[in-house]
C-alpha positions in Angstrom: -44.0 -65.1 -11.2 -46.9 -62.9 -11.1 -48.2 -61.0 -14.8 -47.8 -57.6 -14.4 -50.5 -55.3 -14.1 -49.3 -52.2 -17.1 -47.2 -52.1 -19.3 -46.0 -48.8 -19.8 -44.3 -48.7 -24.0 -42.1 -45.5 -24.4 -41.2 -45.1 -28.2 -37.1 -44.6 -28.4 -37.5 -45.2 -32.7 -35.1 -42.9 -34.6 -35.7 -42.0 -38.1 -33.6 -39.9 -40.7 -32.7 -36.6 -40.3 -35.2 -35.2 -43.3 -38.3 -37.1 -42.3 -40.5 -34.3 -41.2 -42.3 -35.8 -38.8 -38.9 -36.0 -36.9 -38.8 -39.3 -34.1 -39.3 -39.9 -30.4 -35.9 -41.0 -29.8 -34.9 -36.9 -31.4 -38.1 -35.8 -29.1 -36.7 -36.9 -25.6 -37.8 -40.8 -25.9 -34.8 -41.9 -24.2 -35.2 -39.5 -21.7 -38.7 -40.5 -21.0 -37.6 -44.2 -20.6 -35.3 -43.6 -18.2 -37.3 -41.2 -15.7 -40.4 -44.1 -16.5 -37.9 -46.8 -14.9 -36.3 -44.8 -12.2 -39.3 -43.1 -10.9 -41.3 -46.2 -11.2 -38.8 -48.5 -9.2 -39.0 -45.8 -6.5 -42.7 -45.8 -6.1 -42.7 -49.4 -5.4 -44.2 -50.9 -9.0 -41.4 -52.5 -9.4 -43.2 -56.0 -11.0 -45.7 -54.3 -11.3 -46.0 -51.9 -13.8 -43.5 -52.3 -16.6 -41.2 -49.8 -18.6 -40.3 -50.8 -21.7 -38.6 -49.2 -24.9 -40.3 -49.5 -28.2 -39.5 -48.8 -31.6 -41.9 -47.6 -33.3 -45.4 -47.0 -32.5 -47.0 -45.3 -35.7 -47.1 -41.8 -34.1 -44.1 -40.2 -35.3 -45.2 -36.7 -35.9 -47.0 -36.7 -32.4 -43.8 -38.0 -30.2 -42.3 -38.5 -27.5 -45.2 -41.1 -27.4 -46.3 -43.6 -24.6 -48.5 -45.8 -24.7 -50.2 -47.7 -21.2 -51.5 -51.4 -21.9 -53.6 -52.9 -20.7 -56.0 -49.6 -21.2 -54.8 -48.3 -24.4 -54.0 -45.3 -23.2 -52.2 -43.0 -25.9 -50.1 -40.3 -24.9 -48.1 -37.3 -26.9 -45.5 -34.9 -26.7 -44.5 -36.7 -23.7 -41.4 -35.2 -21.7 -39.1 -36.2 -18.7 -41.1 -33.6 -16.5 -44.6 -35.2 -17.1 -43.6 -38.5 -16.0 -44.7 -37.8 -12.5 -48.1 -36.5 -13.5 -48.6 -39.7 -15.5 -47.4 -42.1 -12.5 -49.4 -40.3 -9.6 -52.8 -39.5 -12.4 -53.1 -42.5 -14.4 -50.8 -45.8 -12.7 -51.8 -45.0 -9.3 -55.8 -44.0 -9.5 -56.5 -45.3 -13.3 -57.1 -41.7 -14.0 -55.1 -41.0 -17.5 -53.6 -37.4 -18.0 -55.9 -35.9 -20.4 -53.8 -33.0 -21.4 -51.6 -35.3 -23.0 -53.9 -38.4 -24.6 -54.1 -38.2 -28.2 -57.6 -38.9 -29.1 -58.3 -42.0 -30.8 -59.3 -40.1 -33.8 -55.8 -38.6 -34.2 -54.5 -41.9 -33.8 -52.6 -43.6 -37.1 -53.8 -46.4 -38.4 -57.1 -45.8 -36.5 -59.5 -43.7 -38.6 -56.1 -40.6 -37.7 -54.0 -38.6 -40.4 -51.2 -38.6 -38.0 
């Protein structure tokens, strides 16, 4: 079987109620996941590019967060309706959606005060 080509890691983590920085899964992350799968099976990546859940990925207060291996592409506040932007932009011309990168310097664990 062939490697695929992305991975595409949507964060579905769920924290308490009185964290402040809330959680993806409370921010639409299951959501996200599902229209990711659906809408990626119907443009033919199906092998090829990769959905996958995660729990956390560090960027709580910044979520519904995505991330896009193998470019490292970081993405927040990620909804349902900007799936399609990110397929068409970034999976199909390698062109990420800037509006919704966080920059690397936002990033936790990466020099960020997320």
């Amino acid at each position: 079987m062939a490697k695929f080509e992305r991975h595409v890691f949507v964060c579905v983590n769920e924290r308490g109620k009185d964290d402040p920085r809330g959680d993806c899964a409370g921010k639409g992350g299951h959501d996200v996941a599902a229209a990711f799968k659906e809408k990626l099976v119907a443009r033919g990546y199906k092998r090829v590019v990769r959905p996958n859940k995660a729990l956390c990925l560090d960027q709580c207060a910044k979520g519904c967060v995505v991330v896009v291996y193998p470019e490292q592409v970081w993405y927040g506040g990620v909804t349902p309706a900007d799936v399609d932007e990110i397929i068409d932009s970034h999976i199909a011309r390698g062109e990420p959606v800037a509006r919704l990168v966080i920059p690397d310097d936002q990033l936790t664990g990466l020099g960020g005060k997320a």
